[in-house]
N, C-alpha and C positions, 0 to 999 in steps of 0.2 A: 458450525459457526452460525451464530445469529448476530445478525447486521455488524455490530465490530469487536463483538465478544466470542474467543474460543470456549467451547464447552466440553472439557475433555477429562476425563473417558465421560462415556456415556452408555447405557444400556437401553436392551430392549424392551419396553412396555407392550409394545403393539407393533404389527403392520405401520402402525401412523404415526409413533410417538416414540420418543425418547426419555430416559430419565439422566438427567447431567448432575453429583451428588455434589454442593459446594462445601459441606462437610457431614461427613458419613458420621460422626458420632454425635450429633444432635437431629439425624435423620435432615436434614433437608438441604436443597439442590432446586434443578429447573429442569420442567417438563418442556420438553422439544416437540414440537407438531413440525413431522415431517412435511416435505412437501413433492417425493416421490419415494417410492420403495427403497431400502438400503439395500447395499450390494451383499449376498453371499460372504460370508469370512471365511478364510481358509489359517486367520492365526490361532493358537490356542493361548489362554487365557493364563496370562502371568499378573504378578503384584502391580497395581498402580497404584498402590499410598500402602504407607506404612508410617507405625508409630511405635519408635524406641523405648526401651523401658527409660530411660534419660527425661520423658514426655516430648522429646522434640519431633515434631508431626513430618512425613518427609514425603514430597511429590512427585511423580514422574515428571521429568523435563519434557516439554513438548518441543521445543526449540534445539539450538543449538546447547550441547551439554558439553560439561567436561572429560574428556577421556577416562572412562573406567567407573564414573561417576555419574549415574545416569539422575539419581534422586537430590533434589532439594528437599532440604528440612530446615525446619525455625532455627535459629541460632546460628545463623553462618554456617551452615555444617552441608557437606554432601556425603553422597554413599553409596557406594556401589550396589548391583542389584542381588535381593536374594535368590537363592538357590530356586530358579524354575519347579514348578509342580506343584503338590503336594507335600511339602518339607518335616519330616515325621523329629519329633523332638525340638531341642531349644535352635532357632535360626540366631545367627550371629551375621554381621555385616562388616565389611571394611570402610569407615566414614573418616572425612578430613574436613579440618575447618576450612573455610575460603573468605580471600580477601581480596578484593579487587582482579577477582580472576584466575589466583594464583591460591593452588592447595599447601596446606602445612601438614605437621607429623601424622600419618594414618594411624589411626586405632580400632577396634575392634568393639560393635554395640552388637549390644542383645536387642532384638525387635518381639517389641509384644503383642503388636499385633498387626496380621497382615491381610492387607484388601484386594484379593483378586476378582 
């Protein structure tokens, strides 16, 4: 967080610094100047952004999300997360439109590419 902006995810540059990406497919984002050491991580590194072959760009939720629906994407669309790891072959997702809250008929996207 700086002053009333979240910056999430973010990665390690340095001991002192962060890189927070505000879109990965034109390279740029904001460097964080730490202001004490980050703690130790004990998670291992899953998807936090993905883009369907649809072009719909989709975001990890950092807040409260929808049950089973952790990704926001353009177009009123959520979608569940993919397959933790390494995922060898085509990854496919379960995504639903959303509308005031409330999901409609789930279907099944192809993600073209994934940002762990």
């Amino acid at each position: 967080m700086v002053e009333n902006s979240i910056h999430d995810p973010c990665f390690v540059l340095s001991e002192h610094s962060v890189a927070c990406p505000s879109d990965p497919a034109s390279n740029s984002g904001v460097e964080v100047s730490l202001t004490k050491p980050l703690p130790e991580s004990t998670i291992a590194a899953n998807a936090w952004m993905m883009k369907l072959t649809s072009g719909a760009m989709c975001n990890i939720g950092t807040g409260t999300t929808i049950e089973g629906y952790p990704f926001y994407c353009s177009g009123n669309l959520v979608c569940s997360a993919p397959p933790p790891g390494k995922p060898q072959g085509a990854v496919f997702v379960r995504c639903a439109p959303v509308k005031n809250g409330k999901t409609g008929k789930p279907g099944k996207y192809l993600v073209s590419t994934l940002y762990e």
